[in-house]
VMD Tcl script that draws the C-alpha trace (Angstrom):
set ca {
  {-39.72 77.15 -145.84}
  {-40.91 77.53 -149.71}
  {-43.60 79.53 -148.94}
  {-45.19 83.48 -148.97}
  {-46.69 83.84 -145.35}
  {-49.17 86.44 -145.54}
  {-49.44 88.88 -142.73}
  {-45.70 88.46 -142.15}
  {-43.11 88.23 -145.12}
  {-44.83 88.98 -147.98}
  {-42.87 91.66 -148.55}
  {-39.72 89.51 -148.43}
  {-41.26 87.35 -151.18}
  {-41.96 89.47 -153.58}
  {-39.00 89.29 -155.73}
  {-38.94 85.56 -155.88}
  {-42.46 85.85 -156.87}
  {-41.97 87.98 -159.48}
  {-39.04 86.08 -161.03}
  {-41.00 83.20 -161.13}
  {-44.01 84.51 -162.78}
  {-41.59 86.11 -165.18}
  {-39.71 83.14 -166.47}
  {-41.91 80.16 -167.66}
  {-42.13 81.45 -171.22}
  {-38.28 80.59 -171.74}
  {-38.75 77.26 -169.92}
  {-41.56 76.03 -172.09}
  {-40.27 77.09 -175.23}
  {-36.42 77.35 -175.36}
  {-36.02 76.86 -179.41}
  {-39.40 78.71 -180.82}
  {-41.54 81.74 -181.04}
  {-45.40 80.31 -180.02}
  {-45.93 82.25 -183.39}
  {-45.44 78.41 -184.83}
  {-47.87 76.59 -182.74}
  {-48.87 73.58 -183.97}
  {-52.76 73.31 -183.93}
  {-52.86 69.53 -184.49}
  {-50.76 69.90 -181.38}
  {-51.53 71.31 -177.84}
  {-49.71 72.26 -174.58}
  {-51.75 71.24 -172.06}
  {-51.03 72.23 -168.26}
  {-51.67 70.68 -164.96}
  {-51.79 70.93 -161.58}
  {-49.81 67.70 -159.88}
  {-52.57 66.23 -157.83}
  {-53.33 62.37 -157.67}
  {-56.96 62.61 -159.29}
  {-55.81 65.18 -162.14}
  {-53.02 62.47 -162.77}
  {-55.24 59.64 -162.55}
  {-58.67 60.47 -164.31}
  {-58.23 64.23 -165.20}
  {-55.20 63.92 -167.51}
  {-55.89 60.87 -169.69}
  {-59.58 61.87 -169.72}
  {-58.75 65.35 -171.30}
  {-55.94 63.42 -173.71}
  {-58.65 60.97 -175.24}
  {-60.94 64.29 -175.81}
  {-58.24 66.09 -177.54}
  {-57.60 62.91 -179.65}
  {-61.22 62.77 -180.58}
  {-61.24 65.71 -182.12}
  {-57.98 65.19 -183.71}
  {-55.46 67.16 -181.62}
  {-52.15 65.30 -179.74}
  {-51.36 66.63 -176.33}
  {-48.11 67.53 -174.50}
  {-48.20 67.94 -170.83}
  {-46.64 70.51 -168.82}
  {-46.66 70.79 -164.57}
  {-47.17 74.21 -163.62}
  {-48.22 75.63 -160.25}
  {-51.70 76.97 -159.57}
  {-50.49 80.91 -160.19}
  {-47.87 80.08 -163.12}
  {-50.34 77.91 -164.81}
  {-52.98 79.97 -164.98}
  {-50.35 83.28 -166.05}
  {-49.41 80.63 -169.23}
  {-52.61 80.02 -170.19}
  {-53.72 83.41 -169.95}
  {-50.78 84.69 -171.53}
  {-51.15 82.06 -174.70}
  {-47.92 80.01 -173.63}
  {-50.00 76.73 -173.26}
  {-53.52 76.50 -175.00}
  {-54.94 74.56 -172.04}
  {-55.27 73.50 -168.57}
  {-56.94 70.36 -167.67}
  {-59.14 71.54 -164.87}
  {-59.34 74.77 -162.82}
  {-62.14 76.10 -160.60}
  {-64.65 78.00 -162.81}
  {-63.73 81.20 -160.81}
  {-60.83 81.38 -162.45}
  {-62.21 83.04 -165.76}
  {-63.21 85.75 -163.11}
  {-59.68 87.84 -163.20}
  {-58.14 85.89 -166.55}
  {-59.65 87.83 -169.46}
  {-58.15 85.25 -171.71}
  {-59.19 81.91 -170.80}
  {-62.44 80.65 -171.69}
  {-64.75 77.36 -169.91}
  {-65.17 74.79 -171.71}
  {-68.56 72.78 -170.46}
  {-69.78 70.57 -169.24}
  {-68.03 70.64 -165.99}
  {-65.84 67.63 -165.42}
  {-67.06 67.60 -161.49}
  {-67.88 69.74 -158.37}
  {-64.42 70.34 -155.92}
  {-64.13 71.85 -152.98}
  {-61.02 73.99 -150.64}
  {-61.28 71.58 -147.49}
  {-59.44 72.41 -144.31}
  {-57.47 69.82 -143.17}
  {-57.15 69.21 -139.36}
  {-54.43 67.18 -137.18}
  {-56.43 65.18 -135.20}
  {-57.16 66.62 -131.28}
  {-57.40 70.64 -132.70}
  {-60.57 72.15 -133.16}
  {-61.86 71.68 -137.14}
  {-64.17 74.69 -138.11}
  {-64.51 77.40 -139.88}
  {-63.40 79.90 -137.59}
  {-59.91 78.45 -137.88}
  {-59.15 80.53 -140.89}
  {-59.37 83.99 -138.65}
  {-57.67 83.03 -135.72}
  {-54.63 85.31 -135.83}
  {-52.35 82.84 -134.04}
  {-53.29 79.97 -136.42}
  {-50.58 79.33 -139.42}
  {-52.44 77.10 -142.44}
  {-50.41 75.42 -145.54}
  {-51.99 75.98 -148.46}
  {-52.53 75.76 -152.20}
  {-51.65 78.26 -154.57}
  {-54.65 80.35 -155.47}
  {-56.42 79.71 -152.21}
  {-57.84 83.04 -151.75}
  {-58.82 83.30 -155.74}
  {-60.86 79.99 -154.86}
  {-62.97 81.71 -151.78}
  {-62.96 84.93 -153.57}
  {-61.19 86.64 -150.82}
  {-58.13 88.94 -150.07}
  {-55.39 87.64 -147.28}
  {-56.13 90.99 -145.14}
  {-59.75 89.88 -144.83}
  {-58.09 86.61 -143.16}
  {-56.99 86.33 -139.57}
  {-54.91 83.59 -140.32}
  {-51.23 83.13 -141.35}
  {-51.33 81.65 -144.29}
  {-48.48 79.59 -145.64}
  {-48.57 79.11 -150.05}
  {-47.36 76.36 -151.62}
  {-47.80 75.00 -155.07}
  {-47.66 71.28 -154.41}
  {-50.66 69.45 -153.18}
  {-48.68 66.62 -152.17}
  {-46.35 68.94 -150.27}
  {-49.58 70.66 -148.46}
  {-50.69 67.13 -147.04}
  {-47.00 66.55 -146.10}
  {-46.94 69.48 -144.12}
  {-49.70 68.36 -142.44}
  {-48.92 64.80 -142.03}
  {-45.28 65.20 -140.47}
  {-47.39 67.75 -138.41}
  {-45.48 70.50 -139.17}
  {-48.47 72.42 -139.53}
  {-51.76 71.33 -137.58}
  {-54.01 72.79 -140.50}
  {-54.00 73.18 -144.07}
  {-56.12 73.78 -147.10}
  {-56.04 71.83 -150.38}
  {-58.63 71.07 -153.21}
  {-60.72 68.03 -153.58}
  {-62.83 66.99 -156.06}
  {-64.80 64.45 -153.54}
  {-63.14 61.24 -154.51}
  {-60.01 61.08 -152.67}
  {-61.65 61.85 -149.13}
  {-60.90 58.77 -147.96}
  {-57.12 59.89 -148.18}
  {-57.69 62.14 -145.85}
  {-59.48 59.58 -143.72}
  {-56.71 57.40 -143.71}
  {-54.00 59.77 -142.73}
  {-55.99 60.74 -139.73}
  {-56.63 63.96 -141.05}
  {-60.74 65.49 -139.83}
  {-61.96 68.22 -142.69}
  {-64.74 70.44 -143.92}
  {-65.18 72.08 -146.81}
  {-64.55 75.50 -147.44}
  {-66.37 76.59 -150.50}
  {-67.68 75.04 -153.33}
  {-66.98 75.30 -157.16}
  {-67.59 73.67 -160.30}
  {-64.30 72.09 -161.65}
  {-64.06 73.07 -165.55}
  {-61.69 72.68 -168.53}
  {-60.44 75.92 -169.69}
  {-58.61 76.86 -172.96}
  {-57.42 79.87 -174.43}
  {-59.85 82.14 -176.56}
  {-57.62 82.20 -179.33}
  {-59.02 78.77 -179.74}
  {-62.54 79.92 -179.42}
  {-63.38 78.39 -182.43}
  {-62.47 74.22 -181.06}
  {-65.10 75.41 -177.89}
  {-68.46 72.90 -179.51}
  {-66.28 69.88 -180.46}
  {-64.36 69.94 -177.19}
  {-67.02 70.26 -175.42}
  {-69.14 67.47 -176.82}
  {-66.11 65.43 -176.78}
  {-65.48 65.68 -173.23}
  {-69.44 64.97 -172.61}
  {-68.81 61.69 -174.60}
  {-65.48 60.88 -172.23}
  {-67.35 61.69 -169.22}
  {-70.10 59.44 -170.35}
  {-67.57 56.71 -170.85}
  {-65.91 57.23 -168.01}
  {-69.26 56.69 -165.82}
  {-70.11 53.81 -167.80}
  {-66.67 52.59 -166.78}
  {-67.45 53.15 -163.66}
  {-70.78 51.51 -163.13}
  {-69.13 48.40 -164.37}
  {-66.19 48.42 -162.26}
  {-68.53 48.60 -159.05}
  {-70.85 45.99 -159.98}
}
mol new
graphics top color blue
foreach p $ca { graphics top sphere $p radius 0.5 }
foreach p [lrange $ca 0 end-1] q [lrange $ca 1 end] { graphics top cylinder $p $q radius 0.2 }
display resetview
């Protein structure tokens, strides 16, 4: 299983972990120092999750194009995107929970917030769903990357075994073959009714705001951006008050 479980093999982890913190730079940028970044041009990561691919993604791309600025896209995992970013290897990751600029010094929020999210706990259906789940000591839980960065909490402070992945769609796998009878994955509120159809019951964890973030080396692009992702969000609801009518 792909996975660090807390409590238990951590320790056996921790060289795969490190290698794979270690080598994105060379991945993303085989043939040239980042000394030669384009600025007309941005690397732009993401987490692969069906809204970020649906309305995140091209929502960011026409902001970047209003302001004049072509985007490339790269896939990175919750931890390694966030290590690029912070690290100047990308300039850019579509959207992260706001507590991220909490323990990367180097990445900056770019408002307004694109929407509120949440860390629901996802339930096979005929297992108790609360709360409590998440420090019962004989309870394993898939879950995202960065889960205990998004509820600002450390894995000993946790009963549970927790099991990490960086896939969303391989966290509600997990749970849908029932390999695991709970998990935890992000939600931004519109794709509930996913997790209504696959028979899943949830809650919600904790609460963020959901925020573009950049690196500060591009400080200076932080007013355009930001009005032109107000005007794309405006669009966008526009868009969407047709649609429904």
């Amino acid at each position: 299983m792909p996975a660090r479980a807390f409590k238990t093999t951590y320790a056996k982890s921790a060289v795969s972990v490190c290698l794979a913190l270690l080598g994105p730079a060379i991945a993303l940028f085989p043939n040239s120092g980042y000394a030669d970044h384009d600025d007309a041009h941005f690397v732009v990561g993401y987490i692969n999750h069906p809204q970020v691919n649906k309305f995140y993604k091209p929502l960011i791309e026409r902001a970047y194009k209003q302001i004049g600025i072509s985007v490339t896209f790269e896939k990175v995992g919750g931890m390694r995107g966030l290590k690029l970013l912070n690290e100047g290897m990308t300039d850019a990751d579509v959207i992260r929970y706001d507590v991220v600029i909490k323990d990367n010094s180097n990445v900056i929020a770019i408002e307004p917030q694109l929407s509120i999210g949440a860390s629901f706990l996802l339930c096979v259906p005929d297992v108790p769903c609360n709360k409590d789940i998440i420090n019962k000591p004989d309870t394993g839980i898939a879950v995202t990357t960065r889960f205990f960065y998004n509820i600002e909490k450390q894995p000993s402070e946790l009963a549970a075994n927790f099991y990490e992945f960086d896939d969303f769609y391989h966290v509600v796998e997990l749970i849908k073959s029932e390999r695991f009878s709970y998990a935890i994955a992000p939600s931004d509120f519109s794709d509930l009714h996913v997790f209504e159809e696959l028979g899943f019951n949830y809650i919600p964890l904790v609460k963020h705001s959901l925020i573009h973030v950049i690196n500060k080396k591009h400080l200076n692009l932080q007013p355009a951006l930001s009005k032109a992702i107000e005007h794309q969000l405006a669009i966008s609801k526009v868009n969407n008050a047709e649609s429904a009518k």
